[in-house]
N, C-alpha and C positions, 0 to 999 in steps of 0.2 A: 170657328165662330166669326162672324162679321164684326169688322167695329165702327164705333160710330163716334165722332165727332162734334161738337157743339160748337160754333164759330160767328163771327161779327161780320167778317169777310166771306165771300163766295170763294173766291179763289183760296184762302186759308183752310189746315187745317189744324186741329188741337188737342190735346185734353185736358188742360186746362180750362178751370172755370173763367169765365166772363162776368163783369158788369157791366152793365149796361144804365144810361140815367136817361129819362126821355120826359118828358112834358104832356100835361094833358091835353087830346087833342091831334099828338101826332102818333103818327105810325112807324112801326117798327117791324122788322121783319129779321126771325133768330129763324138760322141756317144750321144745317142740320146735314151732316154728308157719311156715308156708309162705303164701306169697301166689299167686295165680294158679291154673289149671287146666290147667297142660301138663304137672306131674310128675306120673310114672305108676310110680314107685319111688320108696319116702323108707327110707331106711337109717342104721342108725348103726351107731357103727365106735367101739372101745374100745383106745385106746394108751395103754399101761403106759410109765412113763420107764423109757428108751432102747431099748425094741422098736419094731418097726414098726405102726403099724395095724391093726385086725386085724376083721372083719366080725361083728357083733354080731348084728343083724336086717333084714330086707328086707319090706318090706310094701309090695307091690303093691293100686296103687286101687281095682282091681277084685275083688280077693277082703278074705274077713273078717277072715281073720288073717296074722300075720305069721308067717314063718319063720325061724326059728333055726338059728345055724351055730355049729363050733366048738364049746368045750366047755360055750355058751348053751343046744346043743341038749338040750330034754327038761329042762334047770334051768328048775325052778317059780319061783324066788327071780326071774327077769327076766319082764317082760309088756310088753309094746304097747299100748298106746291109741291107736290111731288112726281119725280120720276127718275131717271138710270142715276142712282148712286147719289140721291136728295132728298132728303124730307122736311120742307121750309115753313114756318109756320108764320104768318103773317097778321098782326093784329093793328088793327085801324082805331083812329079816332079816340086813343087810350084812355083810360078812364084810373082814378085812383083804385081801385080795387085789381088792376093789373099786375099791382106789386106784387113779385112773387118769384121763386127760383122755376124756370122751366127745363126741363129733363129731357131729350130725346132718346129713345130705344130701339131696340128692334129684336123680332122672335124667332126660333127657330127650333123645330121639334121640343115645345116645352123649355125653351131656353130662351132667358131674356136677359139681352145687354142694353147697356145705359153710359150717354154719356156724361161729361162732365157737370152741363148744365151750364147757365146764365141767370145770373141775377138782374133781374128788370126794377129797376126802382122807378116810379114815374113819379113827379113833381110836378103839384098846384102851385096857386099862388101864395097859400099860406108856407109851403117848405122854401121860396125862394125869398123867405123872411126867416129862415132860419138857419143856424150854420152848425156843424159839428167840426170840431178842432181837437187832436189829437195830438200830445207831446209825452215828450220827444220824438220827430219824428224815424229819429236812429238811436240804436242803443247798445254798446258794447260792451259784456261783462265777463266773469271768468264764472267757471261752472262753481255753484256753492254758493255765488253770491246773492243775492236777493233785489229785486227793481220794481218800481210804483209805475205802471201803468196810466196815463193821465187824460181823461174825455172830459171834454168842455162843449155842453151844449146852449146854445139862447135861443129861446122858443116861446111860443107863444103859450099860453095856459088853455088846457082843454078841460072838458065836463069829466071826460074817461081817464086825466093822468096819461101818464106814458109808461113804456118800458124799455129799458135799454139791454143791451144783446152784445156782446164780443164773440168775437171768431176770430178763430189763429188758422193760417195758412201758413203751413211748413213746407220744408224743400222736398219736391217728390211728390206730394201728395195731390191727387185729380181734384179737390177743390177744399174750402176753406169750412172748418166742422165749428160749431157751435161749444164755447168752451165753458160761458157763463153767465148767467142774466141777472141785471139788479131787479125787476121785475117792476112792481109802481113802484118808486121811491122819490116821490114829490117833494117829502124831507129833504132832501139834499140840495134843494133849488130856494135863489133866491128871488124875491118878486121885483122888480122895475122900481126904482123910488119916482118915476115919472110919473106925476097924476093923471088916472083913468089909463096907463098902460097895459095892453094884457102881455109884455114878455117877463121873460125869469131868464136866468141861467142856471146852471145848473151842471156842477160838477162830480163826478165820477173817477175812484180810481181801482185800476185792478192789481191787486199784489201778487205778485211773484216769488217766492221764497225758494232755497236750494235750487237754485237750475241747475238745470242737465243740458246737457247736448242736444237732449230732444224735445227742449222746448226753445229751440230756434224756429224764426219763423215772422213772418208777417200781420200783426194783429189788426183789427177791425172794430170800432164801436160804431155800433148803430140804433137809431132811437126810431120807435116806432110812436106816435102821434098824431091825434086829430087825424086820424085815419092814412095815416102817410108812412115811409119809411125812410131814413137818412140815413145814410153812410157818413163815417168819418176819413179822412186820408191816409190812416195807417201807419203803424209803427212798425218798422223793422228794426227785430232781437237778434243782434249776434253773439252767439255763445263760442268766445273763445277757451279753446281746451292747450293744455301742458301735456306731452311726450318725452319721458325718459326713456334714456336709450344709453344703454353700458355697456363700454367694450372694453372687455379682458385684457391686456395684457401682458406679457409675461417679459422678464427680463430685462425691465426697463431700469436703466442707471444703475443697476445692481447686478451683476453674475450670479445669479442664484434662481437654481429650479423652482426655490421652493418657495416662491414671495411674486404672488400677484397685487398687482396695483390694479386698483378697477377708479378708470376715468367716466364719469357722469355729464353727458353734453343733454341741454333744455332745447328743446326743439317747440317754438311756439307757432300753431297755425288756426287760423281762423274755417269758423266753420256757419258758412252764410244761408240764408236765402235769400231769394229772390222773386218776387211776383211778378210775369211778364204783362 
């Protein structure tokens, strides 16, 4: 099976997921590179937080262009590049409704792979009036112990509310999964005491109880409003773990077969991630 790549760079390749932050107005163009010569479909596919998937383009090896579906088709603002070992998707002119993770794929005899994907956040003038602040932005604790998660957002007041969204990115894993949403919770916000202000802020935390090992890893809040989406900078969890390790034995300071001494040495190592 072929694999496929999602990258920022042409010369790079990954699978790790991307973000990406871009401005409306400009273009942007997510790279897309495949190995091999058995896919005979390379598609991407644009999901919006919390819809499903949804078919963006299909470009078949053997013809010149792609095909457009949905409401891609006949929008000039999306284009294709594709050819030996590339499927680049190019979108001009961005518009806030660009916000969205894009996927690249490719098929072969009923078989389809997918890469990492890229998160595209694009940013109005209203989001460059807001900020998301995330603390601690390091945290290191022992497995069992418990830690508050802390997003701090100041934003304007919209008719719709907002919802805010974490995702953890752990070590190993091709990209960053959705762990929990406060959903609207305007409650938590408080309004500007500056007369005729429309900002608030507005605090969030996510609790952590008994960690394990496998909930190391790089977390993410993001607030979705007045039609925008915002990343915060991200907490990295280190979950340090304790290794006992006892060695036998025998004969020590004593002459005697029959009297083991067992010595107990703590071996302490850290167990990180890292988001490139």
């Amino acid at each position: 099976m072929d694999h496929v790549s999602v990258c920022i760079l042409a010369a790079a390749q990954s699978l790790e997921m991307h973000l990406i932050m871009a401005n409306v107005g400009e273009t942007v163009t997510l790279h897309c590179f495949y190995k091999g010569n058995l896919a005979l479909y390379l598609m991407w596919y644009k999901q919006t937080m919390g819809d499903n998937p949804q078919l963006l383009s299909v470009f078949y090896k053997y013809n010149k262009n792609a095909t457009f579906y949905h409401e891609f088709k006949g929008n000039t603002r999306f284009s294709v590049q594709s050819g030996e070992g590339m499927n680049h998707l190019k979108i001009s002119d961005m518009q806030l409704s660009d916000s969205a993770t894009y996927y690249c794929g490719n098929s072969y005899a009923n078989q389809v792979e997918f890469g990492a994907g890229v998160i595209l956040t694009v940013k109005g003038s209203w989001s460059r009036d807001m900020t998301v602040f995330q603390q601690p932005v390091s945290e290191s604790v022992q497995p069992g112990d418990s830690v508050a998660l802390n997003c701090t957002i100041h934003t304007q007041t919209c008719a719709g509310g907002h919802s805010v969204y974490w995702f953890r990115h752990g070590s190993g894993e091709s990209h960053p999964g959705i762990i929990y949403t406060h959903g609207d919770k305007s409650d938590q916000c408080v309004k500007s005491t500056e007369a005729g202000s429309p900002t608030q802020r507005c605090v969030y935390n996510l609790p952590k109880r008994n960690l394990s090992l496998s909930d190391a890893g790089t977390y993410y809040c993001a607030v979705a409003s007045c039609g925008e989406i915002l990343f915060g900078n991200g907490t990295k969890l280190d979950i340090q773990g304790r290794i006992l390790i006892y060695f036998p034995m025998n004969y020590l300071c004593i002459n005697s077969p029959f009297i083991n001494i067992i010595i107990c040495i703590t071996v302490t190592y850290n167990y990180c991630s890292y988001l490139n």
